[in-house]
C-alpha distance (Angstrom), angle and dihedral (degrees) to the residues before:
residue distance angle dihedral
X1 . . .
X2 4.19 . .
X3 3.58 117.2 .
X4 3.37 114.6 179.6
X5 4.02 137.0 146.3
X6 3.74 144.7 -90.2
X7 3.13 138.0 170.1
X8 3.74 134.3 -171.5
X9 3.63 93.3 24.1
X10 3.70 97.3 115.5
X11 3.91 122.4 65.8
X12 3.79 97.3 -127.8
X13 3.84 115.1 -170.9
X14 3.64 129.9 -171.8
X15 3.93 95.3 -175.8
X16 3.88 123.7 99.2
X17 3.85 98.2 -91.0
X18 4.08 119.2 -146.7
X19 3.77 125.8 -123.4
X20 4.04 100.6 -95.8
X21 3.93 126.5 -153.2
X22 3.28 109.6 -113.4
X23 3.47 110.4 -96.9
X24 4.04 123.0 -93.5
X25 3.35 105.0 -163.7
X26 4.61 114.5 53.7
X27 4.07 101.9 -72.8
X28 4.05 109.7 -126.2
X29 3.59 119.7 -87.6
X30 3.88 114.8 -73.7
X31 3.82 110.1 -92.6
X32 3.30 98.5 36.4
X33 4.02 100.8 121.2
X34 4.17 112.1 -112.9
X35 3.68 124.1 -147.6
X36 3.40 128.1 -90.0
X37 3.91 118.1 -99.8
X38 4.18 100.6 -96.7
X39 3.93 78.4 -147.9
X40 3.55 148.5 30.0
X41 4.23 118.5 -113.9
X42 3.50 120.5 -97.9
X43 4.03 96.9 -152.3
X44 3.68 123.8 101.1
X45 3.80 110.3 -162.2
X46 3.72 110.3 -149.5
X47 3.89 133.9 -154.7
X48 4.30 128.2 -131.9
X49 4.44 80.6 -105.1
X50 3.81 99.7 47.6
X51 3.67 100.4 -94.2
X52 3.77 110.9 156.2
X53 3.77 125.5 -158.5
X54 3.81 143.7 156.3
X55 4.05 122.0 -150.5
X56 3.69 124.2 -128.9
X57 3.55 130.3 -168.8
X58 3.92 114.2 -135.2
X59 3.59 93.1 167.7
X60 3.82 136.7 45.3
X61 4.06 152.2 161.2
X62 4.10 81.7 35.3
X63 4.10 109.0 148.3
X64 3.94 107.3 -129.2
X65 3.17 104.0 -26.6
X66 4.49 102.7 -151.9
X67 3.71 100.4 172.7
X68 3.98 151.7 5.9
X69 3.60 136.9 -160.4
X70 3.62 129.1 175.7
X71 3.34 128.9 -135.0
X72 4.28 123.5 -138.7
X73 3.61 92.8 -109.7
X74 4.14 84.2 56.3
X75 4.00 93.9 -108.3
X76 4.20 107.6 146.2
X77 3.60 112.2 -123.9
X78 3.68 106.8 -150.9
X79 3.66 142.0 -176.1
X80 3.85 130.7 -159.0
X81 3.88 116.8 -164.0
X82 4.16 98.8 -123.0
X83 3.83 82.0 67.8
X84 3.80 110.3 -83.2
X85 3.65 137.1 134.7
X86 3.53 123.4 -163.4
X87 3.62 131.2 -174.4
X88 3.90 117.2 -144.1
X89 3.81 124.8 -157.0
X90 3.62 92.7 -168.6
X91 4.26 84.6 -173.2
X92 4.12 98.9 52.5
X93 3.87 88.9 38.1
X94 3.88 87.0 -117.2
X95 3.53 143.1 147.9
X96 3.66 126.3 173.7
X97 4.03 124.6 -173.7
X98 3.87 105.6 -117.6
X99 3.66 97.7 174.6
X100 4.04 147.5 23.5
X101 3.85 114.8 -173.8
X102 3.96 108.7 -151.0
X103 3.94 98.7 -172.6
X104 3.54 95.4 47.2
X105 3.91 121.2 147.9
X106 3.83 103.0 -142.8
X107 4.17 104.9 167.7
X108 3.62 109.8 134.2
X109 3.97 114.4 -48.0
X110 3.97 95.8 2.9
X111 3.63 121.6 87.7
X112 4.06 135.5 94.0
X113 4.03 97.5 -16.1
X114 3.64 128.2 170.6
X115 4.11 134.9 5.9
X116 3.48 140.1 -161.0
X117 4.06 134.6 176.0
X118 3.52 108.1 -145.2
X119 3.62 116.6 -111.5
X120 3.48 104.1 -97.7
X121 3.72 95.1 44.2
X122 3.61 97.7 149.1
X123 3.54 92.0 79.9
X124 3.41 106.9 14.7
X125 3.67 100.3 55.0
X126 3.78 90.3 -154.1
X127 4.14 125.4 147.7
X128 3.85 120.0 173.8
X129 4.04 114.4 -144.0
X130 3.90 118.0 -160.4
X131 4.05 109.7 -158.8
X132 3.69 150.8 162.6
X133 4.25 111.4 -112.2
X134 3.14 134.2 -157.2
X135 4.43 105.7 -133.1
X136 3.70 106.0 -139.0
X137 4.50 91.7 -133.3
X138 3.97 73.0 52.2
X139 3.59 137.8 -102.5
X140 3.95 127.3 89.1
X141 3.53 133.7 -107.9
X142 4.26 128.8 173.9
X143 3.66 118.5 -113.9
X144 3.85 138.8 -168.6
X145 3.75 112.1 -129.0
X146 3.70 138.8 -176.5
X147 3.67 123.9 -146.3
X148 3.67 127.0 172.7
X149 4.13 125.2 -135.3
X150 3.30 112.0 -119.5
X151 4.24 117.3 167.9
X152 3.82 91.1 -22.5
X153 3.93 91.9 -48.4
X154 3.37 131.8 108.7
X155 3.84 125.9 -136.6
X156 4.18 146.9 116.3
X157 3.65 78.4 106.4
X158 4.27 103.6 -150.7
X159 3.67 120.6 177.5
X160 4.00 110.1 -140.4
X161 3.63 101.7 177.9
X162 4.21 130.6 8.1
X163 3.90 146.9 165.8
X164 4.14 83.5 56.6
X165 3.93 97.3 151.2
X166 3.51 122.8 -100.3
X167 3.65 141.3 -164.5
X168 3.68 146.2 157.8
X169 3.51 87.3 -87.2
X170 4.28 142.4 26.7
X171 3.57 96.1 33.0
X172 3.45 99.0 150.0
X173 4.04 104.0 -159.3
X174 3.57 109.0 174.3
X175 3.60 128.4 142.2
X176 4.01 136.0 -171.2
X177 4.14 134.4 148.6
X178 3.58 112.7 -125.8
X179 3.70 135.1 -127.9
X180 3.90 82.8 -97.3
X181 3.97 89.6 49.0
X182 3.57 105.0 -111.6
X183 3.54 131.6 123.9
X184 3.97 118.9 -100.0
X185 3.62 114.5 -166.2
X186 3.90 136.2 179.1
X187 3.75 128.7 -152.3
X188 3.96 129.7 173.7
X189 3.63 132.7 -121.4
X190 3.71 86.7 -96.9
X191 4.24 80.5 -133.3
X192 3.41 101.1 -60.1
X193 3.69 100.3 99.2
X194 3.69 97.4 -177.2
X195 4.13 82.6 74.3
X196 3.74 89.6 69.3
X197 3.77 90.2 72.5
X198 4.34 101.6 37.7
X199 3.95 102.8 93.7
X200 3.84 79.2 -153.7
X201 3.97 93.1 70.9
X202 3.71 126.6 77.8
X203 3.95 83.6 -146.8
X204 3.79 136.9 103.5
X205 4.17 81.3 14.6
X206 3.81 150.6 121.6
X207 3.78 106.8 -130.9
X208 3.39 122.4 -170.7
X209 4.29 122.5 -165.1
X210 3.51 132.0 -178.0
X211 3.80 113.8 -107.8
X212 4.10 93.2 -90.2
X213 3.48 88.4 39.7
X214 3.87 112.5 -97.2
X215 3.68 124.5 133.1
X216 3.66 111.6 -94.3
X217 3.84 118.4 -116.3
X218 3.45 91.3 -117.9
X219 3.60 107.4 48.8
X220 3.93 107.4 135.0
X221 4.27 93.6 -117.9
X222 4.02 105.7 28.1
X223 3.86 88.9 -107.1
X224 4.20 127.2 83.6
X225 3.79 82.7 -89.2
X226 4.15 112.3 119.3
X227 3.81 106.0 152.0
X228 4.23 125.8 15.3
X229 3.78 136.7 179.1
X230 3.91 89.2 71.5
X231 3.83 121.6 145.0
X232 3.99 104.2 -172.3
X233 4.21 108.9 -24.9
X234 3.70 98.9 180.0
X235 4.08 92.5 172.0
X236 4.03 145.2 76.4
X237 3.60 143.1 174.8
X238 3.77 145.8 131.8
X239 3.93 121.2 -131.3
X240 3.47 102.4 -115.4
X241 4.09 94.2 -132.7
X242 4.07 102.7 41.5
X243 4.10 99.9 31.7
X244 4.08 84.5 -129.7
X245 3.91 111.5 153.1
X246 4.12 109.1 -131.5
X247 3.89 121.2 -165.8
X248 3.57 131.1 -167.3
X249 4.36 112.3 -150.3
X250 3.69 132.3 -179.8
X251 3.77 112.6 -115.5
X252 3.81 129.8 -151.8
X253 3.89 110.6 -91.4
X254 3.42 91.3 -14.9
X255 3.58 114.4 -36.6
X256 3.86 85.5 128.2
X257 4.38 110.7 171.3
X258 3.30 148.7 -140.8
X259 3.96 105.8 -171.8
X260 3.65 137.9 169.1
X261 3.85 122.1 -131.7
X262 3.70 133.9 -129.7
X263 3.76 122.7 166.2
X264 3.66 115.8 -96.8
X265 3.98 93.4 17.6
X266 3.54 118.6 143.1
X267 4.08 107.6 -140.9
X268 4.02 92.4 -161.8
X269 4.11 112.0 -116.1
X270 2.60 124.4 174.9
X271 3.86 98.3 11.7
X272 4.10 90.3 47.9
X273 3.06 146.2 25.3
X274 3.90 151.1 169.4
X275 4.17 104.1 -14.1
X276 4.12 90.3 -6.4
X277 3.71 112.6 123.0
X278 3.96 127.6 -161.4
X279 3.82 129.7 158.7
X280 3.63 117.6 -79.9
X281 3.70 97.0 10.2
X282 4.11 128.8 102.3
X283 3.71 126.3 -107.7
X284 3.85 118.2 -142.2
X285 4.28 114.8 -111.8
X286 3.24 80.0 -134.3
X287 3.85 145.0 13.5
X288 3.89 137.9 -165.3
X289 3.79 131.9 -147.6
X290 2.87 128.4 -158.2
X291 3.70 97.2 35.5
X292 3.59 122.7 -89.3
X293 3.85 91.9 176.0
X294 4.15 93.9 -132.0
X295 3.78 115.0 -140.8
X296 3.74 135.2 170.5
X297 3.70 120.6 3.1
X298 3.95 139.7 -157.8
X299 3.75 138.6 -175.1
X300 3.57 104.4 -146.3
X301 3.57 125.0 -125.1
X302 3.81 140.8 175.9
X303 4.29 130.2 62.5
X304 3.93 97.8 -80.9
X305 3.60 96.7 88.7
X306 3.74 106.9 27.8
X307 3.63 98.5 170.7
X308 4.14 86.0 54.7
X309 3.79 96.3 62.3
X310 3.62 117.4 137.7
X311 3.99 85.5 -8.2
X312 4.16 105.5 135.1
X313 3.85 108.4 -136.2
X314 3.77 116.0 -161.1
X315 4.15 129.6 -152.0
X316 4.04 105.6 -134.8
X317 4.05 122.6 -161.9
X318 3.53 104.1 -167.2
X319 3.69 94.8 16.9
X320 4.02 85.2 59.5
X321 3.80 90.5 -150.8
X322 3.84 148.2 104.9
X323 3.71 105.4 -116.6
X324 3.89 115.9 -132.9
X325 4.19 112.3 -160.7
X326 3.83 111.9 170.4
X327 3.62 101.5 -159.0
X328 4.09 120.9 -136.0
X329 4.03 107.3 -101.1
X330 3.95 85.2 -158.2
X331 3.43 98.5 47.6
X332 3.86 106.7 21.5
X333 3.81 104.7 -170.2
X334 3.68 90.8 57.0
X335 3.82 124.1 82.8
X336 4.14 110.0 -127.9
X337 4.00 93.9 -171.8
X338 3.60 146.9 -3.1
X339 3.52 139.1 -151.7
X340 4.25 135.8 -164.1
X341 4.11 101.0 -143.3
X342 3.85 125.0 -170.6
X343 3.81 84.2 3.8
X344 4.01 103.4 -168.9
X345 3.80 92.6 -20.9
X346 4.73 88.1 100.9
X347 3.42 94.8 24.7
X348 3.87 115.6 -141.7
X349 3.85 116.4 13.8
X350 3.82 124.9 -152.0
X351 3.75 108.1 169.1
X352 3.71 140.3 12.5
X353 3.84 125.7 -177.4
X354 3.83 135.9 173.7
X355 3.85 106.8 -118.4
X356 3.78 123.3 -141.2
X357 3.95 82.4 -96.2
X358 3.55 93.5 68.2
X359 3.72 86.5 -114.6
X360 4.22 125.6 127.9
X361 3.53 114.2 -105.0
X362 3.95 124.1 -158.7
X363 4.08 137.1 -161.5
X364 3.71 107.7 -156.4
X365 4.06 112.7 -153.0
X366 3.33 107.0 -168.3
X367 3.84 105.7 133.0
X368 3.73 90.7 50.2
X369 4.03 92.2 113.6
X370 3.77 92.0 -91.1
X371 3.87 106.8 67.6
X372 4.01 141.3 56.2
X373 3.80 106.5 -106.5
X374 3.76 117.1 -141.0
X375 4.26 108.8 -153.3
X376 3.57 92.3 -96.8
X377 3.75 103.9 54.6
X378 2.69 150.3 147.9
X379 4.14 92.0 46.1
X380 3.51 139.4 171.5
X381 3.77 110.6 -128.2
X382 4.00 135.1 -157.5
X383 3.37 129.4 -147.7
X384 4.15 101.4 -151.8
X385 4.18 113.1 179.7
X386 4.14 106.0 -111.3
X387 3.15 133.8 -96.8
């Protein structure tokens, strides 16, 4: 592995950035910076309760972007599915390349997946990678690994967990530390959905580790195993109020979910799914048909958007949206309302986090194979309250 640093190679833009067609002719290669919008946008995007908002990009000419993190000091932590990570100082108009994977596994959905910085990154200088490797007898697998910043690099390379399976497709890959500060991770069946329901397998799981990597004492089975019966949960947060852990997962033809996560629960794949019901085994809160392929996930926090506290917002792929569900205060593991933002305007959305600024943060993903690039993606977008 071959970190090393660059900066400039990212356009980043801290104007108000208007919706673009998408392109006709082949966009320029990804990296390659973009101009700067010569103006701001004139559109004001409005929500079903009067919230007003404008997007900016602050990022662009990334290549599939799959996760952020930010960092105290309110540095973006970002990964890009070929195997880069970039870190964005969206005030000095910086990034710098902290990271080059060389045995990354990058057919279709696998690749460089999820981040986190451990939670007391200030000192520790710690940030956990979750990605799809190539073995060198052949094969792939995904792996956990530690690296340590040092000077806007990343290395002390230190592989936590390994052998999860892998596959072209339903690798799971996300990663968040819990209120109780340890490491909550999803993977995929890797397409062999009977995994999701052997306790043996890493796959079609929650796993949870402790921050070095050891199995907590009070993981449900004895292994890093917290939640099972997953097919492809590609989101994580906790409600800000209650502590409950919500996940977003892709379905099967539709089927798409919303679920809430206790340890030990079994969340049905491949014998349910969506609205099915069978003894023992979870329903979603919510469910989605026809697919809208649900990604990354945030509960927002912070005073800029009153009216969005504790509401869960949700990236969508195919559903080309930001996903607005207004939890019930009364009843707090039950969704009240839900919204469709930006619907079509981005195009495919992979990850959405709430910044240090109590401002929304998305990961466009529209050169991952599936979408129609415009010459500025991928971006990083901002949702900023209206004037």
């Amino acid at each position: 592995m071959s970190p090393g640093s660059l900066a400039g190679m990212l356009a980043l833009v801290v104007a108000v950035q208007t919706v673009e067609p998408r392109a006709c002719s082949p966009p320029p290669a990804p990296g390659t910076p973009s101009p700067v919008p010569a103006s701001p946008a004139t559109e004001v995007f409005s929500t079903a309760d009067g919230v007003r908002f404008v997007v900016e990009t602050v990022a662009a000419s990334l290549e599939v972007p799959w996760s952020m993190a930010f960092a105290p000091d309110g540095r973006l932590f970002v990964t890009e599915r070929p195997g880069r990570v970039r870190i964005l100082d969206l005030a000095a108009l910086r990034s710098d390349l902290a990271l080059t994977l060389d045995d990354v596994f990058t057919q279709s959905e696998a690749g460089l997946l999820g981040i986190a910085l451990d939670p007391e990154f200030a000192q520790s200088r710690l940030v956990y990678l979750y990605y799809s490797a190539r073995l060198p007898a052949g094969g792939r697998v995904n792996r956990v690994v530690r690296y340590r910043e040092v000077g806007s690099t990343l290395g002390e390379a230190v592989v936590l967990l390994d052998d999860i399976p892998a596959g072209p497709i339903h690798d799971g890959g996300r990663m968040r530390f819990g209120p109780d500060g340890l490491l909550y991770i999803t993977t995929g069946d890797a397409s062999s959905s009977g995994l999701a329901q052997d306790l043996g397998s890493l796959a079609g799981k929650i796993l949870r580790l402790g921050r070095d990597g050891s199995t907590p004492r009070t993981n449900p089975f004895g292994s890093p195993v917290y939640s099972y019966g997953h097919r492809n949960p590609q989101g994580l947060d906790w409600h800000p109020a209650t502590g409950d852990l919500w996940a977003s997962e892709h379905g099967n033809i539709g089927n798409d979910e919303v679920n809430l996560i206790d340890a030990g629960a079994n969340f049905g794949w491949p014998q349910i799914q969506g609205s099915q019901s069978m003894a023992g085994m979870r329903t979603p809160v919510a469910s989605y048909s026809p697919a809208i392929a649900p990604s990354g996930a945030s509960f927002h926090r912070g005073q800029r958007f009153t009216r969005f506290a504790n509401n869960l917002f949700v990236a969508t792929l195919r559903g080309t949206h930001l996903l607005r569900l207004t939890i019930d205060p009364a009843s707090p593991r039950r969704v009240a309302a839900e919204e469709r933002l930006l619907d079509g305007t981005f195009g495919r959305l992979r990850d959405v986090v709430t910044g240090p600024d109590g401002l929304l943060y998305i990961a466009t993903n529209n050169r991952d194979g599936r979408g129609s690039p415009s010459a500025t993606d991928d971006r990083i977008l901002r949702l900023v309250p209206a004037p």
